[in-house]
Structure formats: C-alpha cells, structure tokens
N, C-alpha and C positions, 0 to 999 in steps of 0.2 A: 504493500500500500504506500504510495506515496503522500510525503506528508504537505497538506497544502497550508501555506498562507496567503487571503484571499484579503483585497485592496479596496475593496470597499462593500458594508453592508448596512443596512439601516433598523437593524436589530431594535436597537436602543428606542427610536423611532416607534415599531410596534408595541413595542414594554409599555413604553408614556402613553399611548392609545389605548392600550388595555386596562392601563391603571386608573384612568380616568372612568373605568366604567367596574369598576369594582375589582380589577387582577390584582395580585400582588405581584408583580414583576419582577421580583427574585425568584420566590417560586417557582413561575411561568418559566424563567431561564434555567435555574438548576436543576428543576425537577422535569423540566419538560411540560407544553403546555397543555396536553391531553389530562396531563394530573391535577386540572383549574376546572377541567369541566368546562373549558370554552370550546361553541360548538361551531363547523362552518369555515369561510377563509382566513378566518384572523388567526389560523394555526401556526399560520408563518411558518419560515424557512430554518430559523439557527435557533437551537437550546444546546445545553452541555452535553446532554444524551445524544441528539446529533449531530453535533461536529463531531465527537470520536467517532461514532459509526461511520464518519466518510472524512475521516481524516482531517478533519479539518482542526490547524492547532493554532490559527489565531490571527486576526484580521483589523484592516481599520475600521472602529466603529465609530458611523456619523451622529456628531449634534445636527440634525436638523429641526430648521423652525417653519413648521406650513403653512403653507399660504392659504389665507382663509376660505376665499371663492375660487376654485379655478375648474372650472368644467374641460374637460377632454375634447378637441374636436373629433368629430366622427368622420369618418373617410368620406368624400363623395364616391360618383359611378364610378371615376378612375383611380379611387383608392388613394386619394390625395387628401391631407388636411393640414392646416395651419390653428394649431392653439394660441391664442394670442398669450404674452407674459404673463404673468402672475404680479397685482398689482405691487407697489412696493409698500414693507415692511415696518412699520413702526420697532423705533430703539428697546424703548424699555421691555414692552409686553416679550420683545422676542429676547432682551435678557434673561427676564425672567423664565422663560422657557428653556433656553439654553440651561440655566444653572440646575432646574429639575431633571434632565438626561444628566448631565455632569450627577446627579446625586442618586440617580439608580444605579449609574456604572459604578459608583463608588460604593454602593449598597450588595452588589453583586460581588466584589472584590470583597468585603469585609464575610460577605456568605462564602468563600472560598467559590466561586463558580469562576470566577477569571483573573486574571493579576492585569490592573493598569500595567502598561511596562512605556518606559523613557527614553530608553537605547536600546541598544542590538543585545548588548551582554543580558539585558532583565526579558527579553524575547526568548532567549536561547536556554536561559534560568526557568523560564516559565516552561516551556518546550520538555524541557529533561526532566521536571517535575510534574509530567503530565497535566497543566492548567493551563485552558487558553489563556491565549495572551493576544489581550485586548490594546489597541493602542488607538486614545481620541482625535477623532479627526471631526472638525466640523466645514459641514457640506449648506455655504453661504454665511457671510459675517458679519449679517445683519443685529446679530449682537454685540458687535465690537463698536466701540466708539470711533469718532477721526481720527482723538485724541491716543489712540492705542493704548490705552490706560486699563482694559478688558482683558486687552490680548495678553499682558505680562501674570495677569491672575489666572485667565485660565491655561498659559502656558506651567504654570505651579503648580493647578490641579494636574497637570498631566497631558495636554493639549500638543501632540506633535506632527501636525497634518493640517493643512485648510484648503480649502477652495474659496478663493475672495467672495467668490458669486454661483448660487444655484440660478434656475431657469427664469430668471428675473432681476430687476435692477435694483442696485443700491448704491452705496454712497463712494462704494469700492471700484463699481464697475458695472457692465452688463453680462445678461445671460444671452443663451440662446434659446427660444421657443422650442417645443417638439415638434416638428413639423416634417413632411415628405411630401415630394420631394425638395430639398432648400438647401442650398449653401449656408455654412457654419458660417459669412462672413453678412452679420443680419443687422450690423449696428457698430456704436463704440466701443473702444476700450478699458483703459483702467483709466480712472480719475486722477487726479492730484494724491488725493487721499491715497487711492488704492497702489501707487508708486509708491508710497511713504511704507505701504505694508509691506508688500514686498521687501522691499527693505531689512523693514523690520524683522521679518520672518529669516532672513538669512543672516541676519546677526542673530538672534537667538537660537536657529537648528530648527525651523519649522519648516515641515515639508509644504511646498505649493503646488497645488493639485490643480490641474485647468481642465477640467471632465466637464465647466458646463459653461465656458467663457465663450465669449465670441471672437471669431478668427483673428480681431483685431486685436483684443485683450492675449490672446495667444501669445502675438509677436511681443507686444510690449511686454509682456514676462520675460521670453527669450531675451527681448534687448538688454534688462533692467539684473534678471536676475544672475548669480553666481552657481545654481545648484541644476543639474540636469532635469529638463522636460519631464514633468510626469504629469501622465491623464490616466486617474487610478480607473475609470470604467467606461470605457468608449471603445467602438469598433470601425472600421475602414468606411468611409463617403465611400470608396469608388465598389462598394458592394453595395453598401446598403445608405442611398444619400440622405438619409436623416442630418438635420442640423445636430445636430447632439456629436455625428461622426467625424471621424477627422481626413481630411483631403490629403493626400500622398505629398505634397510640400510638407505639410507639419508633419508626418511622419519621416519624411527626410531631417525638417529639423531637430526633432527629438532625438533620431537615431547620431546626428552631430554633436548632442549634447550629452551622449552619454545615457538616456532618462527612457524612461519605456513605459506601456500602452497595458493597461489590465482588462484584459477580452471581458467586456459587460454581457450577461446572462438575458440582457431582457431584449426578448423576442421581437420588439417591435424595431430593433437595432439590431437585429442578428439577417432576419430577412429579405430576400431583395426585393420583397415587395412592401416592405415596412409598416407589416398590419399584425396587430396584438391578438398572435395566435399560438396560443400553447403549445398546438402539433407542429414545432417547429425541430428540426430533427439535429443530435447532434452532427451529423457531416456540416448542417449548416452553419454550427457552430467553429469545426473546425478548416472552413473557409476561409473565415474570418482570420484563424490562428495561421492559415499559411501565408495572407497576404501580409498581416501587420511582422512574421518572420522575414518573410522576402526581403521588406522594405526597414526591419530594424535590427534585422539578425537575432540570432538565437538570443543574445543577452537583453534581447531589448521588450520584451513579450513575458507577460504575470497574469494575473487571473482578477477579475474587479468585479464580482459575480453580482451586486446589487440584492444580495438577498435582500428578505424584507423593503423591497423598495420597487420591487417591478414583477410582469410578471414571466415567467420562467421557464424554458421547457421543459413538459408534462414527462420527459424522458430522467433529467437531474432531477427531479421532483421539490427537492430541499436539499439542504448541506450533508443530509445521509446518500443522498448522489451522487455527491464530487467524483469519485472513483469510476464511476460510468464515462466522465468525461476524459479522465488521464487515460483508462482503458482506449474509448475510441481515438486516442490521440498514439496512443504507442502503436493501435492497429493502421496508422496513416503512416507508421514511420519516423518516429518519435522514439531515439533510443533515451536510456536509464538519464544519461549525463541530461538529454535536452530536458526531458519532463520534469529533475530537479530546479532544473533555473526556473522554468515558467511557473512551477508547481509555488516556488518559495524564494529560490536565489535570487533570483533575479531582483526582488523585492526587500531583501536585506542587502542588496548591494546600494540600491538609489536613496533608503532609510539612513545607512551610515555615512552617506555622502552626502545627507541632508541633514544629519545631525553631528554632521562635523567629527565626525568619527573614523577610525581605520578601518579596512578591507582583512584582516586577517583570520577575523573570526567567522565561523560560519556557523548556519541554524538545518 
C-alpha cells in the first residue's frame, strides 16, 4: 500500500456543518461518522477509520469560510455554464468562523485523532507514530486583515499553507468563477495588499497555494514570490477547460519553479466535458496525471483530492479508495519510485522549501 499525503481536503469544513446541526465533530472524525447516526450525503469523505483503510497519513486541511448565496449554474443544451463569483466576504463574521475550524482541528488533536504538524520532521513524527498528520491551510483570506496582524496569530496556531483567494474576490485578490468552457484569465490580480502577503508568507514559511487565482494573480505570484509554484488541487485546461484549470504556460511555469500541481478529485475538472458526474472513471483520472507528468515531470505531480469539498468519483468513493487510484496508476505504468513522489514526495519536497527547511529528510 502506498502511503499517501493528499494536498488539499475540506474535512474540517464538513465537521463545522455538522456541528452546527447537533454533530460533535471529534467524534464524527475519530470514530467515524456512521457512529453519529448521520444519515445521507453528509457522510463525507475523510474520518481516522478511513484514511488508514486507504492509506491515507495526512493532508492539508482547509479553513474555509462560505459564501453565503451562491447557486451552481446549471449547464445549458451544450453543456456550458458560467457561475457568477461569490459575492465578497465581510472581515469579522469570517474571522470568526475561521477561528471555530482552527478550534475543532485543535479539539481533534487534543482527542488524539491527528497531530497539527509545523514542519517536515512533526509530518514524519506523526507518520511513524501512526496519526494523521494534519497540517492548516486556509482556502481564501478573507479572515486576515491588510494589516497582516491575523496572519502572525494564526500562523502560531499552526497555519502553514494559504490560498490568498477562493472563487471570489477580496481585498487580496481575485478568484476565478466555475465555469466551462472559460479561460482561467477572467479578471485581476493580487492587490497592493495581496503583494504585501505574499510577502509576508515567505518570510514567515507559508506555503502559497494558487488553486483558485486568476491567471493574472498566477503571474504576479510567480513574479513576487521566492518559493516554487504550487496549485494544491487543479487539473490540465487543455483536457478539461474549466477556469479553475491550468493552461500548459502555467504548467511550464510551475515546472521552472521547481513547484507542482495536486491532481483535484472533482469530477467536474476531471472530465472533458466538464459536467458533475460521479460515473466519471479512473482512466479519466489518470489522463489528467499523464499530461500534468509530460508537462512537469515526475517531481512535479501530488494528489489534491478535495475530499469533502466536491464531488468524486463513484469509483475512489472516499479516502478508503485512495488505493484504487495508485493501483490504476501503476497498471498505466507507474513504477514503485514514480507512485512514491506523487503518492507523498513530491509534496514534502515543495513543504520544506516552503518552510524554509532542508531536503534530507524524507516521509
């Protein structure tokens, strides 16, 4: 069994929606959510019970804060739709939400279900002692101030991962809508502010995740920043031209920078017809893993499965699936060494070079 670390899930996400309706979100995570008696799709994807059954030893999990209205557009005749953004975010309410996900994850850690981990060494500590190992990333930073006054607290709690912007705008930057077919370049870039983050982020060791920037925000990271390209959950435009996907330039630039692409699980980005359909098949999936190979090489390709946050195919089912997908990947021709990098390497290599760290140790 190969052991995976997967680059982005929105776990923590489901927990706060469940809790709100009576869950206890530790429970639901360590004991697994069947044992709550929650009936129907909120079974979600990641518990402690199934990450071991599929390998799974530990991942970034997002603060996200949602957007209050946003209806899905629905395809027309030709299977085309355009979601408009998500309006933008008020400061506080979405602190306040941020800091409630910061205090389940912290709640789950003190139940022994996961260890926050800060570096590579407390990844690989967590790993050898059999507990996931959770590491905070938040997905949009509509809780941080301009003043970055936010960022330095929740880098304390454990915070080593961001995406300035989810699929909407803030004071950081812009998103990109969900749409197909559409070019990822739908708008501006980063702000004044959102250059100051940056910044900031690489003087402190935070990783910058551009999984939902727009192709302009893209570049000005490349331009601004010091740490290799990573888009922890996105798949190739020239498969599947979702805005969300990335155009074979920005995969040339990533692969210059060193920084690499986490194949995203959700169906409507796997497809090349870019419609949310579970019977979407692993070949499909691994399509995807041969172009973004081609175009960044074996180091440059991880896994960014979006559990809990989209939906999946009916084939990986949840995180007790993983193994189905490394299986169809070694039956394409995927030896031992390649499926370790994508499985996990590849993923503590762009972390210890994002957190300022050496290349010697391995997980």
């Amino acid at each position: 069994m190969q052991q995976v670390f997967d680059g982005h899930n929105d776990v923590l996400f489901r927990l706060w929606n469940h809790m709100k309706r009576g869950t206890d979100p530790v429970a639901e995570f360590v004991e697994g959510s069947e044992s709550q008696g929650y009936e129907g799709s909120g079974r979600g994807h990641i518990d402690m019970l199934r990450a071991k059954a599929g390998g799974l030893i530990g991942g970034l999990c997002a603060i996200y804060v949602p957007s209050g209205h946003l209806d899905f557009a629905k395809p027309d005749a030709r299977g085309h739709y355009i979601t408009p953004l998500a309006a933008p975010l008020e400061r506080q309410p979405s602190l306040d939400i941020a800091l409630g996900f910061a205090a389940i994850a912290l709640r789950i850690e003190r139940a022994g279900g996961w260890r926050l981990c800060r570096s590579r060494e407390d990844i690989a500590a967590s790993v050898n002692d059999g507990i996931f190992a959770a590491v905070l990333h938040m997905e949009g930073c509509e809780a941080i101030d301009d003043e970055l006054s936010a960022l330095e607290t929740f880098y304390a709690a454990g915070l080593r991962s961001l995406g300035p912007v989810w699929s909407r705008n803030n004071i950081f930057g812009h998103g990109v809508p969900f749409a197909y077919p559409m070019s990822p370049d739908t708008g501006p870039g980063l702000t004044d502010a959102g250059k100051r983050l940056v910044k900031e982020c690489n003087r402190l060791g935070i990783l910058i995740d551009l999984a939902h920037i727009t192709e302009k925000g893209f570049w000005d990271v490349a331009q601004l920043s010091d740490q290799p390209l990573v888009v922890s959950h996105s798949n190739a435009h020239a498969i599947t031209p979702v805005a969300r996907n990335l155009t074979d330039r920005q995969l040339d630039a990533v692969r210059e920078s060193n920084g690499l692409v986490g194949l995203n699980f959700a169906v409507g980005m796997l497809r090349a017809d870019g419609q949310e359909n579970a019977a979407t098949s692993i070949p499909e999936m691994i399509r995807h893993v041969d172009h973004l190979v081609g175009k960044l090489g074996i180091d440059g390709v991880a896994l960014g499965s979006d559990f809990d946050g989209a939906t999946i195919p009916v084939e990986i089912g949840d995180a007790a699936g993983l193994q189905k997908l490394v299986e169809g990947l070694s039956g394409a021709g995927y030896g031992e060494d390649d499926l370790a990098k994508i499985c996990r390497g590849n993923w503590m290599r762009v972390l210890a070079s994002a957190w300022h760290e050496g290349s010697d140790h391995k997980v």
